[in-house]
ZAMARGU-4260 file (C-alpha; in steps of 0.2 Angstrom, whole numbers, plus 5000, padded with zeros to 4 digits):
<rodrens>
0) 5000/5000/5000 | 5013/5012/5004 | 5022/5021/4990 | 5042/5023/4992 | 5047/5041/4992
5) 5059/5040/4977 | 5054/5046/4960 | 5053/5026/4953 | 5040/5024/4964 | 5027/5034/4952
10) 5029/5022/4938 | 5022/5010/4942 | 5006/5020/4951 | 5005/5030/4934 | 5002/5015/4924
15) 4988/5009/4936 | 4979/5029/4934 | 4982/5027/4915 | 4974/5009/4915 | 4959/5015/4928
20) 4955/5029/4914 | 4955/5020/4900 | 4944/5006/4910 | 4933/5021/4915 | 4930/5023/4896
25) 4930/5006/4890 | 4916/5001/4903 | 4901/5006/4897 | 4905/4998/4878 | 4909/4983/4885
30) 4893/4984/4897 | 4885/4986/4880 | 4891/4972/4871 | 4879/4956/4871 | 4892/4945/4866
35) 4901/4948/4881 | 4893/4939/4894 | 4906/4941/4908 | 4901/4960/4907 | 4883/4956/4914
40) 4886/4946/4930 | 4870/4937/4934 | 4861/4942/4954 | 4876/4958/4954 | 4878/4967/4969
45) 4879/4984/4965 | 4883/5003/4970 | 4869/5013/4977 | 4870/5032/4968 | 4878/5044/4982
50) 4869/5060/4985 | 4879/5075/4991 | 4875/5093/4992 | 4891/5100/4987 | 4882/5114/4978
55) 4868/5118/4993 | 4856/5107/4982 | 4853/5087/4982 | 4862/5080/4969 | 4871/5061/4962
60) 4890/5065/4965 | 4892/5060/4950 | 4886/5074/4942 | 4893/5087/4952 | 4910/5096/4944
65) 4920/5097/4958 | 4933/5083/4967 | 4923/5076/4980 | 4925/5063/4994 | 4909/5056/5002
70) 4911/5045/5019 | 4896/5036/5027 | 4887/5022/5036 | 4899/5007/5040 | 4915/5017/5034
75) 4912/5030/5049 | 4908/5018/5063 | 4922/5007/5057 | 4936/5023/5057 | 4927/5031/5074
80) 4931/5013/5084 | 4944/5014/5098 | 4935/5031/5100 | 4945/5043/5089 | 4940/5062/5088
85) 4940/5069/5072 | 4956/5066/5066 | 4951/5047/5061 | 4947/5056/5045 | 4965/5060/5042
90) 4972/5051/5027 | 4953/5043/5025 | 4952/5052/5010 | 4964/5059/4994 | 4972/5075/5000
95) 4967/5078/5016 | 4979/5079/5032 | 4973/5082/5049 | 4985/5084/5063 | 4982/5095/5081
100) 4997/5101/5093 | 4982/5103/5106 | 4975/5084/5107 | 4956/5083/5105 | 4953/5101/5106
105) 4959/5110/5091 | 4964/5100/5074 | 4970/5106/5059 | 4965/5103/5042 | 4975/5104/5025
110) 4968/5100/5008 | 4979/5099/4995 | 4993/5103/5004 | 4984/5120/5009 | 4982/5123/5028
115) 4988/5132/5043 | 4999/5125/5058 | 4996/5143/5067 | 4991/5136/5083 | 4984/5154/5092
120) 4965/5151/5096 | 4960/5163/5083 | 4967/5157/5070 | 4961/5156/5054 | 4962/5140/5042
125) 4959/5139/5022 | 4948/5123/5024 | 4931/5127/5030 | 4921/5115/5042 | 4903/5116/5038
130) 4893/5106/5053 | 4873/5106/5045 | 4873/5121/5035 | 4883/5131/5048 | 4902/5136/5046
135) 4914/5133/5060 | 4926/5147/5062 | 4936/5146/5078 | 4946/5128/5075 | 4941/5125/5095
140) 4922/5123/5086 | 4932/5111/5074 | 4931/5095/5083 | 4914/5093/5087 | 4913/5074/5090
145) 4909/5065/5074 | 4892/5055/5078 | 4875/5050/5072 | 4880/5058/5053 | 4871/5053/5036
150) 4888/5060/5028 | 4903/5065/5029 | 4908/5076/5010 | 4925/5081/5010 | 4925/5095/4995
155) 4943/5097/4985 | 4947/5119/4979 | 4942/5132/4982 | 4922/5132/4985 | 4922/5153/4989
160) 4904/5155/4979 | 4892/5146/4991 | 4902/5143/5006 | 4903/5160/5015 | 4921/5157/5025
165) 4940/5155/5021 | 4938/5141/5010 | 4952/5144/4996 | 4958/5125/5002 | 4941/5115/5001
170) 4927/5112/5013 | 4923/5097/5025 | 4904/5095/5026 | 4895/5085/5039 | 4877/5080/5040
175) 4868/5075/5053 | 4852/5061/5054 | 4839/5071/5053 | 4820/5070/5063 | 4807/5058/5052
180) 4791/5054/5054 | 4798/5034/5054 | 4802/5031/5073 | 4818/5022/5078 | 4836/5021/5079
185) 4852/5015/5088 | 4863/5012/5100 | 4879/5006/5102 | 4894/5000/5115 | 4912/4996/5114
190) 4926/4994/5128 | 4942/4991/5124 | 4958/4993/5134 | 4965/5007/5144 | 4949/5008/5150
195) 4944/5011/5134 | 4923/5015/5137 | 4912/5023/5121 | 4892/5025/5120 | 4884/5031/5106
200) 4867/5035/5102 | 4850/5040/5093 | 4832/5039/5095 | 4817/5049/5085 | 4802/5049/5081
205) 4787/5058/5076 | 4776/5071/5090 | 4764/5076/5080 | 4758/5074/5061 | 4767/5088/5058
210) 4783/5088/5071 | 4794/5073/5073 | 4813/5074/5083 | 4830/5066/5085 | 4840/5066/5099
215) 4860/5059/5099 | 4871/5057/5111 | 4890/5050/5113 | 4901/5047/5128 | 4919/5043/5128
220) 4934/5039/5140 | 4951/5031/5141 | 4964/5030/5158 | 4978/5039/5158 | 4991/5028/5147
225) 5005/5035/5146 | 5015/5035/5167 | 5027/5054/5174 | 5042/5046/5180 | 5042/5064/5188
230) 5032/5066/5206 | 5024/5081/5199 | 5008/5089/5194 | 5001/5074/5185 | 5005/5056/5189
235) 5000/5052/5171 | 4993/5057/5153 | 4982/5053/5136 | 4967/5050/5146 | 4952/5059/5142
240) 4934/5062/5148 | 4922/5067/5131 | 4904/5070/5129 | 4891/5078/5117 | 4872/5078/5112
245) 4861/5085/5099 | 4843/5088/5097 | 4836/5091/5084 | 4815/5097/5080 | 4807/5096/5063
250) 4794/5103/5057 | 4785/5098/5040 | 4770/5112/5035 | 4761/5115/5017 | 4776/5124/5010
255) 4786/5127/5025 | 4798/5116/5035 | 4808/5121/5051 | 4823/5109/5056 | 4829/5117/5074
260) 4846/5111/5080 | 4854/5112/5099 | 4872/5105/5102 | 4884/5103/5116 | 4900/5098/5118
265) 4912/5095/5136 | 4929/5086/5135 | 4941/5085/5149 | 4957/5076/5150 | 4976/5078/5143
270) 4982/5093/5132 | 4995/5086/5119 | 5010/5077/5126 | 5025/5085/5121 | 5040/5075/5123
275) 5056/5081/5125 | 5074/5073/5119 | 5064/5059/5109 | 5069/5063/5090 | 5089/5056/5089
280) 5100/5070/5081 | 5106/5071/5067 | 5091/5059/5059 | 5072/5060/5061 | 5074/5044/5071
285) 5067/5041/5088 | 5080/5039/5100 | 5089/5022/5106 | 5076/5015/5121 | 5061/5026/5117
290) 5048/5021/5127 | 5031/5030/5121 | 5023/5025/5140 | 5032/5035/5150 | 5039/5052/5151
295) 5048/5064/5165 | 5037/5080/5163 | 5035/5094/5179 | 5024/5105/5172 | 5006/5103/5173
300) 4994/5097/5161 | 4975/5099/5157 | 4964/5101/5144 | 4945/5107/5145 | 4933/5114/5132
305) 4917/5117/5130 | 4905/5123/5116 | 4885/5123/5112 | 4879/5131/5100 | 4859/5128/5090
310) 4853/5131/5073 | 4838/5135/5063 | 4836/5129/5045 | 4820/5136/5039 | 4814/5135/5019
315) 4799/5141/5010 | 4792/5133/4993 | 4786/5148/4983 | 4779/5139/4969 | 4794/5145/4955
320) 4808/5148/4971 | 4814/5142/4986 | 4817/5154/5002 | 4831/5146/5013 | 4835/5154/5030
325) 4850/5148/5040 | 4853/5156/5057 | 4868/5148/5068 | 4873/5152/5086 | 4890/5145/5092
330) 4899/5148/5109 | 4913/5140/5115 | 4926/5142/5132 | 4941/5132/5137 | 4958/5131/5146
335) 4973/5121/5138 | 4988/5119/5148 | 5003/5110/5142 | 5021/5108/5149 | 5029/5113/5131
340) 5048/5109/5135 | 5044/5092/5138 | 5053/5090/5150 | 5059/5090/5170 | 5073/5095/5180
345) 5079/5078/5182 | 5079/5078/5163 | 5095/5092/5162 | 5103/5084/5180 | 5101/5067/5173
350) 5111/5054/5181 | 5110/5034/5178 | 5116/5031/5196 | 5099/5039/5202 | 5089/5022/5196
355) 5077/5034/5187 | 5067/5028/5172 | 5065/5044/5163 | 5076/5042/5145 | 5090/5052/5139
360) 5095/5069/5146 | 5089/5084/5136 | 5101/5091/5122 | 5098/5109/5125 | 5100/5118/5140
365) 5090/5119/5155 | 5074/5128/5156 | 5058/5130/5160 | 5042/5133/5147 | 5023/5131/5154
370) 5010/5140/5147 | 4991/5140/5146 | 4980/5147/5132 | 4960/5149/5137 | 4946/5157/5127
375) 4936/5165/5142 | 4923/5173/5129 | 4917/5168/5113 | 4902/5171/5103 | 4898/5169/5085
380) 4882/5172/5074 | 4880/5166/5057 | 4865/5171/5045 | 4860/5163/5026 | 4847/5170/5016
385) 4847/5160/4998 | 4834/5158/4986 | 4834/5144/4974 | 4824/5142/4958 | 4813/5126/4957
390) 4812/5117/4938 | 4815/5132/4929 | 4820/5123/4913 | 4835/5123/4906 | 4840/5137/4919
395) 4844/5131/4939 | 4850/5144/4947 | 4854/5150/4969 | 4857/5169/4974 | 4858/5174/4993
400) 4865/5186/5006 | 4877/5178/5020 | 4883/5188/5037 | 4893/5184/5050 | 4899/5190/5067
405) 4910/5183/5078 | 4918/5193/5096 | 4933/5183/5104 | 4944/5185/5123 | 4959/5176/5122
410) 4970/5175/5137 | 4988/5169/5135 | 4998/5161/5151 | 5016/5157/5157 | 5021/5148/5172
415) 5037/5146/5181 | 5039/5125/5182 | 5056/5132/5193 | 5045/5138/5206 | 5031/5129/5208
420) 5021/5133/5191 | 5016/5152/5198 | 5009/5162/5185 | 5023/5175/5179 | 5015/5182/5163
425) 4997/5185/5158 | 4993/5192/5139 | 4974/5196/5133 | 4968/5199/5114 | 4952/5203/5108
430) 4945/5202/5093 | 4929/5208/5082 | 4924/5199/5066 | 4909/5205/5055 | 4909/5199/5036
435) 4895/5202/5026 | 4893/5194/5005 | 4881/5191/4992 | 4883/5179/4980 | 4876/5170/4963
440) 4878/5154/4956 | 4867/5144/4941 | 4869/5129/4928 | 4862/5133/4911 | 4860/5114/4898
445) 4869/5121/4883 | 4863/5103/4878 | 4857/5087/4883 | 4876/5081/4887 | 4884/5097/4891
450) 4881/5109/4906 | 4889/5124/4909 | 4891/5130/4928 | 4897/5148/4938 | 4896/5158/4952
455) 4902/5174/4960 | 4903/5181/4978 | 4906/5197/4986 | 4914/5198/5002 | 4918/5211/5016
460) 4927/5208/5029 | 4934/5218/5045 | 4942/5213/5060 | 4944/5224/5075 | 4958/5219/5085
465) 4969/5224/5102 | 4981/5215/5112 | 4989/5220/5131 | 5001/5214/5143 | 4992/5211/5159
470) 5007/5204/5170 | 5025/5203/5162 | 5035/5188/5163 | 5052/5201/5170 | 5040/5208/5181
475) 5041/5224/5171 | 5024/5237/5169 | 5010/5231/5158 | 5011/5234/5140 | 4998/5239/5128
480) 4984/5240/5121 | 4992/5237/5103 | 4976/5240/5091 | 4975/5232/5075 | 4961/5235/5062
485) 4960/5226/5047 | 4947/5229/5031 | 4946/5219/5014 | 4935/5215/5003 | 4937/5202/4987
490) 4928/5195/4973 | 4927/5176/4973 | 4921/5164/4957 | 4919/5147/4948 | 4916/5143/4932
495) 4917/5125/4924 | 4908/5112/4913 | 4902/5093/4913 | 4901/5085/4897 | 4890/5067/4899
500) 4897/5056/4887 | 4885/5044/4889 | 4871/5038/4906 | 4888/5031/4915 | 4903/5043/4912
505) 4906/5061/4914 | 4918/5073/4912 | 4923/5091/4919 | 4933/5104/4919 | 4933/5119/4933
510) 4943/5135/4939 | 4940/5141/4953 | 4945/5156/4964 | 4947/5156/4982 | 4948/5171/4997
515) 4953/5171/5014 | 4953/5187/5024 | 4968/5196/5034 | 4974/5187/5050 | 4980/5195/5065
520) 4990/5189/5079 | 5000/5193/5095 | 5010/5180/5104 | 5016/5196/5117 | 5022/5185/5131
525) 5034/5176/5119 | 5042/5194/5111 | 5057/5205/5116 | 5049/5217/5107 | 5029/5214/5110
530) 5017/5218/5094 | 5005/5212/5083 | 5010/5204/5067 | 4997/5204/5053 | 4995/5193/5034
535) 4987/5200/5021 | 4970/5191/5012 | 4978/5178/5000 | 4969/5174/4984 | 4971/5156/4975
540) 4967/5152/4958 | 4965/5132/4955 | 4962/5122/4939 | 4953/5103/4938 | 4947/5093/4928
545) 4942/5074/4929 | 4932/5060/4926 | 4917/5050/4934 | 4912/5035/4930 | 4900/5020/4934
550) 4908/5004/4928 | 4902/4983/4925 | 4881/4988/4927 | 4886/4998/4941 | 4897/4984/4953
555) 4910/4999/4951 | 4913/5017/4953 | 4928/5027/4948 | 4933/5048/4950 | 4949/5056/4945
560) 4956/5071/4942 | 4971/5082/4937 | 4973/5099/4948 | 4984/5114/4949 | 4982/5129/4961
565) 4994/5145/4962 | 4991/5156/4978 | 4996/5174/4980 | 5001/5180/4997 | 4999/5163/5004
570) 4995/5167/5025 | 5010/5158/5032 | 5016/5157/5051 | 5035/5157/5057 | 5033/5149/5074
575) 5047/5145/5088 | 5066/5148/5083 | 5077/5154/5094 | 5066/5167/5101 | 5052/5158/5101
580) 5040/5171/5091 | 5027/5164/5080 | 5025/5177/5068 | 5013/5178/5053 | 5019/5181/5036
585) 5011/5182/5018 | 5024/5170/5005 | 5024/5180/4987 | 5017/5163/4978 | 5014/5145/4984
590) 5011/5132/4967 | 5002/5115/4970 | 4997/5104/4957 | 4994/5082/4956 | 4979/5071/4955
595) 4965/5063/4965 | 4958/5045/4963 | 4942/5038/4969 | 4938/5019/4967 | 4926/5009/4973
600) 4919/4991/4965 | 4912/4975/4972 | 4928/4963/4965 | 4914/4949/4970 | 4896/4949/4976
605) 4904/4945/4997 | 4920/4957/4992 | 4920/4977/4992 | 4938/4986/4991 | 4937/5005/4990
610) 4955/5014/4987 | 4958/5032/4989 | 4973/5039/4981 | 4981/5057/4979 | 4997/5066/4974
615) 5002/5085/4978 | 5016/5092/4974 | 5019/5108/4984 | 5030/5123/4984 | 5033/5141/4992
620) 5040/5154/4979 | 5048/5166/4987 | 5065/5170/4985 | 5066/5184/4998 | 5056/5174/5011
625) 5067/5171/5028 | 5063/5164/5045 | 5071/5158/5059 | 5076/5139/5062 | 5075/5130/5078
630) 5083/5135/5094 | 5096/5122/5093 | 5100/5106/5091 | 5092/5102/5074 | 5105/5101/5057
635) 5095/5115/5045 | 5095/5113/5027 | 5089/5128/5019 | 5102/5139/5016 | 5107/5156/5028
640) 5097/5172/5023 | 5112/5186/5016 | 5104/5199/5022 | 5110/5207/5037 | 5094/5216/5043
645) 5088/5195/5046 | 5103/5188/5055 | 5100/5171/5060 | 5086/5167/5048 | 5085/5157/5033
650) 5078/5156/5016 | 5064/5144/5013 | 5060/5147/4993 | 5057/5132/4983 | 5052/5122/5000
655) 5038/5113/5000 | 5021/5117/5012 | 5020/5113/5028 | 5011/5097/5036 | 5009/5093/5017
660) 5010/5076/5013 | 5016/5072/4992 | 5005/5055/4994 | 4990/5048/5001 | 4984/5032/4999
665) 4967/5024/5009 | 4964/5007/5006 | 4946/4997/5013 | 4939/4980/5009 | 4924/4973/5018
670) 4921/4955/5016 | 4904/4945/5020 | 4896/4927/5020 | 4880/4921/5025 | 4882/4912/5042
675) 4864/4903/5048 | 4852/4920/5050 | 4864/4932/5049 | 4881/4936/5041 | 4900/4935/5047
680) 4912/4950/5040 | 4929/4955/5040 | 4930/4974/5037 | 4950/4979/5035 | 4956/4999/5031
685) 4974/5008/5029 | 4978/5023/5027 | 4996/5029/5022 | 5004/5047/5021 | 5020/5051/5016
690) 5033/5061/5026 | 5029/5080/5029 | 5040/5094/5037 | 5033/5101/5053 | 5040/5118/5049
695) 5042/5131/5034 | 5060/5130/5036 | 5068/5111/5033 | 5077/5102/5043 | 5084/5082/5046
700) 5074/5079/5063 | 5057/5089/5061 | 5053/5080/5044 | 5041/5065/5049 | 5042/5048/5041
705) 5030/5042/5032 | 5014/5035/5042 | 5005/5019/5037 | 4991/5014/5051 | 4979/4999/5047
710) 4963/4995/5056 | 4954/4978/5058 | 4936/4974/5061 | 4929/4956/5062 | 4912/4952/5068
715) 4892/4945/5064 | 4877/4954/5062 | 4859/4945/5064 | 4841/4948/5063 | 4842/4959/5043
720) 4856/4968/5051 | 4849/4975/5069 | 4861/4967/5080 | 4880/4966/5078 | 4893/4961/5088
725) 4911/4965/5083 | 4930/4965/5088 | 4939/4978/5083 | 4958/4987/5080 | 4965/5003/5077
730) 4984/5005/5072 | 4986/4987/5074 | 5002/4987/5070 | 5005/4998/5084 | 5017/5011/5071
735) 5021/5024/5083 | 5028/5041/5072 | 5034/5060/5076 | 5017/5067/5067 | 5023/5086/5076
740) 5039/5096/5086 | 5042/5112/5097 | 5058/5118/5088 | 5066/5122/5105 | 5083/5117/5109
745) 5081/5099/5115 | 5072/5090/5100 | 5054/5090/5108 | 5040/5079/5098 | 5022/5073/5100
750) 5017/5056/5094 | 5004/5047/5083 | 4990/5038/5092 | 4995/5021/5100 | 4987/5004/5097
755) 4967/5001/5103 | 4957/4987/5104 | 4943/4981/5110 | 4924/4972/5106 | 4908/4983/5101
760) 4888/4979/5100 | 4877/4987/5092 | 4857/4985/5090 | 4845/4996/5081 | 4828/4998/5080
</rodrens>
């Protein structure tokens, strides 16, 4: 499954793409052929058309011009086992990467290559999350628990004309199971080890002829895994304590339905782990003896979050239109505090005579770095008004007005390990973010075969912004307030065509221009000289076009595409170096451009394989753009920066993008048999990513090895499908990786998740 990271490696994978293609064109004559018997399979299993609404209308994925990914049913339950957060989807799909320096609480998406490892709680990332119709901005919103879904759509480019939020990368959309009139649903148990405990469930129904409900809930918890050979704060980490529930209310009138949505999240447990002195130097290796279950950390460790939010989907029938109204209400509040060194005393004053378990001593010198980031205050309102015609002919088009508001209180801490973890510094920003946009968009049948398709959006965007220094870490005066004010506006578009060859194939071509407004940020705690720095809007340009097929009387089912992207004034972050800044920056150009493969076909009427496959060649263009390597300790590859206004930087033109992985492979394959009344299955999946650079800047030991983590689920289901009984594994081969780094002085890392396993049941109704 892996691919070798050398260039032979895509030789072999080029001939399979050509040889998918041309099968996707052959198919449908031989599926035509009646003297071709094999073509025609007597009693064949086959595919049921997908439905997504990529385009804010129900439609067959096959039809919709734009590189999409959708993820339901067994293929969810089967990645959310060993109850994983939202970063199961990592890797689950072509070009998507997920990765989180804060555990549970804050992940990170890239599509593409595109993304953002700024790690500040205001942050703003170029792939959207979209959680039933609303849009997620703050990434603490990001990781809602993934539960109870219809779908999971996982849209490729930029997708700026009906999605109103920083979507130049793509957008992840998730559905949930809505109200019926039908009553039932499900619940489901799993343990596993590490006092591994998951509940998950649903029930609705109908309350009146015209209302019905749905409520969900889910509840998660592991132990502490991972032992402090230190006697300090915490005696041991990676445990976690989760929870969340919607209810949903529908309504169904004569021409008017309501769907009202209330959610709530609370998670408590262990902030990421980061380990110090585990990366070997001079290599990416992990050092001699590494033991990923214990560590010697004094610094205290937490994380907790919470966030509710509620919704109201509301839609006309006008006869000729349709009157959508969206209104979304989120809130959220944490406190995430981490011991970032890594490390302990006894780490620096290591010595082997002590009978101390604890691993090498650190590389660096001796120091102390605790801190704490908390969002105290957070409110945001979201409001869609959208119109869509109904069967106007040849014409279809959507047009709409889209605001949002957002207010933010971010409080920044550091703590001295050294004397007892006392607070020593205290830093505050706020921030105000109102956007407002209109947009268009409308597919106009030139022919029977070929339909034409484009949008445009109109988008302002301010943000309001100030940052102080409420207690200094020297025990200087306070500094600040530092005002910021930022205002942009931008035009965003999409235009492009699909040609049906015939009822099975398809092909399209799109361009497609992207937006994401100015970021601001103020890490003032971590600066000799304290002040905001500030990135421009970036703008991105991308170019696809593929092929969708259904193959073999629909038994199989086949997407690929070619893309390129080029983004101006890409929003970068410089973070850590020897001072420790983090520091946002705008690179001149970035350049992307590979392929996407889709597959998925029942090789026998018991057997379905699905394989996901992507390549994305990245780089930053920018021959003037310098930042500053790690504190020490790591062998730097990019070249020094001649100019002497940047001492100690270094260039990073022609480097590739951050947490951007060249190759993605997913690989699944279900297998069933009839057993007495029910049926016995073996469902297998493996995802592989290829190395990534943790930073802009290259070096040996913050470039991760590549990643290849399978899952195994074996089990029987009875009674048409209503009770199921299965053991399962995640990372079964127990692959431990660097997957992230603090670029301190002592080689500090955080690890992939380890090995769990355990048995699950399941009963519907």
């Amino acid at each position: 499954m892996p691919m070798p990271e050398s260039c032979n490696a895509t030789l072999p994978l080029s001939r399979l793409l050509t040889a998918a293609v041309a099968l996707a064109l052959a198919s449908p004559v031989l599926a035509q052929s009646p003297q071709d018997d094999s073509a025609q399979p007597p009693s064949a299993t086959t595919l049921d058309a997908v439905e997504v609404t990529a385009q804010r209308r129900v439609e067959n994925i096959q039809d919709v011009p734009v590189s999409i990914t959708a993820v339901s049913g067994e293929k969810l339950d089967v990645f959310g086992s060993g109850g994983g957060d939202i970063r199961f989807l990592s890797g689950r799909v072509p070009s998507l990467n997920i990765e989180s320096s804060y555990g549970r609480a804050f992940p990170r998406f890239y599509i593409r290559g595109l993304g953002n490892t700024d790690f500040d709680l205001n942050a703003s990332q170029p792939v959207s999350l979209v959680y039933d119709e609303v849009v997620q901005e703050s990434p603490l919103l990001k990781g809602f628990p993934v539960f109870d879904l219809e779908r999971v759509e996982v849209l490729r480019g930029p997708q700026g004309t009906l999605f109103g939020r920083n979507t130049p990368a793509g957008v992840v959309k998730f559905e949930s199971a809505k109200p019926s009139q039908e009553a039932g649903g499900y619940a489901q148990v799993s343990v596993g080890n590490d006092g591994l405990f998951n509940f998950e469930g649903a029930y609705g129904g109908p309350l009146t002829e015209r209302w019905s409900a749905r409520a969900s809930a889910l509840y998660q918890r592991r132990d502490d895994w991972v032992d402090n050979a230190f006697d300090g704060p915490n005696d041991g980490f990676e445990g976690y304590d989760e929870s969340a529930a919607r209810v949903q209310f529908l309504y169904e009138g004569d021409g008017f339905e309501g769907l009202f949505n209330l959610h709530k999240r609370h998670m408590n447990g262990t902030a990421r782990l980061f380990r110090a002195n585990i990366i070997a130097p001079g290599s990416n290796d992990l050092v001699p003896g590494f033991d990923r279950e214990t560590v010697s950390t004094d610094g205290a460790n937490f994380s907790d979050l919470e966030t509710w939010g509620g919704s109201a989907r509301l839609r006309w029938d006008l006869d000729r239109v349709t009157l959508h109204s969206i209104t979304g209400y989120e809130s959220a509040e944490s406190l995430n505090r981490g011991d970032i060194d890594g490390g302990s005393v006894y780490s620096f004053d290591f010595d082997p005579s002590d009978g101390l378990d604890i691993g090498p001593p650190l590389v660096g010198a001796r120091f102390p770095s605790e801190s704490a980031d908390g969002l105290p205050d957070h409110r945001q309102i979201t409001q869609e008004f959208r119109v869509e015609s109904n069967e106007w002919g040849r014409l279809d088009w959507q047009a709409g007005l889209f605001w949002f508001d957002e207010d933010i209180t971010i409080d920044s801490f550091n703590y001295d390990t050294l004397a007892g973890g006392v607070r020593n510094g205290w830093a505050q920003q706020t921030q105000r973010n109102k956007a407002w946009a209109v947009f268009a968009s409308g597919d106009f049948d030139l022919t029977e075969r070929f339909k034409l398709r484009g949008g445009v959006r109109y988008t302002e965007d301010e943000k309001d912004f100030s940052a102080r220094i409420i207690e200094s870490a020297t025990g200087g005066d306070p500094a600040g307030p530092f005002p910021v004010r930022t205002d942009a506006s931008d035009v965003s578009w999409d235009l492009s065509g699909v040609f049906a060859m015939n009822d099975d194939v398809n092909f399209y071509g799109r361009v497609a221009k992207g937006f994401r407004a100015p970021s601001i940020q103020a890490r003032l705690l971590f600066q000799a000289v304290p002040q905001p720095s500030v990135a421009d809007s970036e703008e991105a340009i991308s170019f696809e076009a593929g092929v969708k097929a259904d193959l073999w009387d629909r038994r199989a089912r086949i997407g690929f595409n070619l893309f390129r992207y080029d983004v101006d004034d890409q929003q970068i972050i410089a973070v850590g170096g020897a001072r420790n800044e983090a520091i946002l920056l705008n690179a001149d150009k970035t350049r992307g451009q590979g392929f996407e493969l889709d597959l998925e076909a029942y090789v026998t009427d018991n057997l379905l394989v699905t394989l996901g496959s992507s390549y994305n060649d990245t780089e930053i263009d920018d021959p003037d753009l310098a930042v500053a390597p790690c504190g020490g300790g790591c062998t730097v590859i990019d070249p020094a920066s001649p100019d002497p206004d940047r001492p100690g930087t270094v260039l990073i033109d022609g480097n590739p993008l951050p947490q951007a992985p060249e190759w993605v492979h997913t690989l699944t394959a279900r297998y069933g048999v009839p057993v007495g009344e029910g049926e016995f299955f073996v469902y297998t999946d493996w995802a592989y990513r290829s190395a990534v650079n943790f930073f802009l800047y290259e070096s040996v030991e913050f470039r991760s090895k590549s990643l290849l983590e399978g899952g195994l689920r074996a089990g029987y289901n009875w009674n048409y499908g209503d009770y199921e009984v299965a053991l399962f594994g995640r990372n079964i081969t127990d692959t431990t990786r660097v997957v992230g780094a603090i670029d301190f002085n002592n080689l500090t890392g955080f690890l992939n998740e380890p090995r769990t396993y355990g048995v699950e049941f399941t009963a519907r109704f």
